[in-house]
DODRENTI-123849 format. One record per residue (C-alpha): x negated, y negated, z; residue number from 1. Coordinates in steps of 0.2 Angstrom, whole numbers. Example, Ala and Ser with C-alpha at 12.3 -4.5 7.8 and 13.67 -1.06 7.14 Angstrom:
DODRENTI-123849
+-------+-------+-------+-----+
!     u !     v !     w !   n !
+-------+-------+-------+-----+
!   -62 !    22 !    39 !   1 !
!   -68 !     5 !    36 !   2 !
+-------+-------+-------+-----+
This chain:
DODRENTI-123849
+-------+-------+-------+-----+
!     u !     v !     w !   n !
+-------+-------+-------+-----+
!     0 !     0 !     0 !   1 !
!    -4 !   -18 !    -3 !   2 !
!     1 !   -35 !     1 !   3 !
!     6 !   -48 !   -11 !   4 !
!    18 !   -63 !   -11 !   5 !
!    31 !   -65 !   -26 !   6 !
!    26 !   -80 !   -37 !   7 !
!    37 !   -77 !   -50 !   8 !
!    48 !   -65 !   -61 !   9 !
!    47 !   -56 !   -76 !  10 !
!    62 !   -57 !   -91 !  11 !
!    62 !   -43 !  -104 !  12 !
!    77 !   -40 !  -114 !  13 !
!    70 !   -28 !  -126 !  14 !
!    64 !   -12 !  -115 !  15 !
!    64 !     6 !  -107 !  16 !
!    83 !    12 !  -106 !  17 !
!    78 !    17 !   -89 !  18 !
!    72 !    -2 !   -81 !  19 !
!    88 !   -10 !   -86 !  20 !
!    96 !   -17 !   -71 !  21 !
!    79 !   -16 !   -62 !  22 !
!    71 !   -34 !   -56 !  23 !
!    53 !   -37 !   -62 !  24 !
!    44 !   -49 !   -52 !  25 !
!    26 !   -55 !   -52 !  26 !
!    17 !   -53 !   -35 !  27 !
!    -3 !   -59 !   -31 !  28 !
!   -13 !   -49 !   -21 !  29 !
!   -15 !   -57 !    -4 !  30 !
!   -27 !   -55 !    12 !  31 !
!   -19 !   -50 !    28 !  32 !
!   -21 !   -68 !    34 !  33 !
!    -9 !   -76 !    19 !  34 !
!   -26 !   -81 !     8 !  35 !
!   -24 !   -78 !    -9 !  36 !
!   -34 !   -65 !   -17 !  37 !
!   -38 !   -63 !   -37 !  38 !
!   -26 !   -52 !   -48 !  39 !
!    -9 !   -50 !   -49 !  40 !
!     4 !   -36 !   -53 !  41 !
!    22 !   -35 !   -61 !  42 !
!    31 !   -24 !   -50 !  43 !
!    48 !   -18 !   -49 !  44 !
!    59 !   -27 !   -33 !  45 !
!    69 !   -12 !   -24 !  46 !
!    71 !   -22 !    -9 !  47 !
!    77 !   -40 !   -15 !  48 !
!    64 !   -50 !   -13 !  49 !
!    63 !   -67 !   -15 !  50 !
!    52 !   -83 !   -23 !  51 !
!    34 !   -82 !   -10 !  52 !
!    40 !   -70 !     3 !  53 !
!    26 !   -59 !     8 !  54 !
!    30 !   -41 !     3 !  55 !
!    23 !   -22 !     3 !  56 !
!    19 !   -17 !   -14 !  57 !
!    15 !     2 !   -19 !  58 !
!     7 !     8 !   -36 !  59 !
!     6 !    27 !   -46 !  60 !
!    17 !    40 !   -38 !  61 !
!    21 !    33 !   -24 !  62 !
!    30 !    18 !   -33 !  63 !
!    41 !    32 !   -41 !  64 !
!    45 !    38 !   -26 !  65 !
!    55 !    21 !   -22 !  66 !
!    72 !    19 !   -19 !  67 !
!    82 !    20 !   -38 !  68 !
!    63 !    22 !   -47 !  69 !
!    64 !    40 !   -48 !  70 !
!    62 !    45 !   -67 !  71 !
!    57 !    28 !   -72 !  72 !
!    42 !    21 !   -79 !  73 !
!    34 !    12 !   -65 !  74 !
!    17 !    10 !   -58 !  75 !
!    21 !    -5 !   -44 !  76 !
!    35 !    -6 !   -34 !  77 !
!    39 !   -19 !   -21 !  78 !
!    47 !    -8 !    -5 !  79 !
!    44 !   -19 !     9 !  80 !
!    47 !   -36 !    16 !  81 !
!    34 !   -45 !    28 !  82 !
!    42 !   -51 !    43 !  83 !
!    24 !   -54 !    53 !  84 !
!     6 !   -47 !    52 !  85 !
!    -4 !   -45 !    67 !  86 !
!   -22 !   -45 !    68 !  87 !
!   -34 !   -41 !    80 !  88 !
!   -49 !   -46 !    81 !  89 !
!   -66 !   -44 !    93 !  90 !
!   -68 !   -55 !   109 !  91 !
!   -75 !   -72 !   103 !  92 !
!   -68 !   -69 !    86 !  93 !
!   -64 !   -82 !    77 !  94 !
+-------+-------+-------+-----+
């Protein structure tokens, strides 16, 4: 599993039978303190996810495994939202 935040969303009217219905939404890979990190993923939304919400997002066989993905031609899936992240850190830590 990753963490990314939603920056935006993908429209395809022309494709696989199997993703209509399905919401495709851009998500950057993030850090587990919020910075952004390089790269980016279109990933399919099983949770509704919304614009910059922080959210779990799995890849490969596992993202088939979501919920309504089974059969369909998907390697990211969006299965969480982030409510908080908790880090801990040595004594003195920064």
């Amino acid at each position: 599993m990753t963490l990314g935040r939603v920056i935006g969303t993908v429209v395809a009217t022309k494709k696989d039978p199997r993703l209509e219905g399905k919401k495709l939404l851009i998500v950057r890979t993030v850090s587990p303190d919020g910075k952004d990190e390089s790269g980016y993923v279109v990933a399919i939304d099983t949770v509704s996810a919304g614009f910059r919400e922080t959210v779990l997002v799995v890849a490969g066989s596992s993202a088939r495994m979501a919920d309504g993905c089974k059969d369909t031609p998907v390697d990211q899936a969006i299965v969480g939202i982030v409510d908080t992240i908790s880090l801990d850190t040595a004594p003195g830590a920064k």
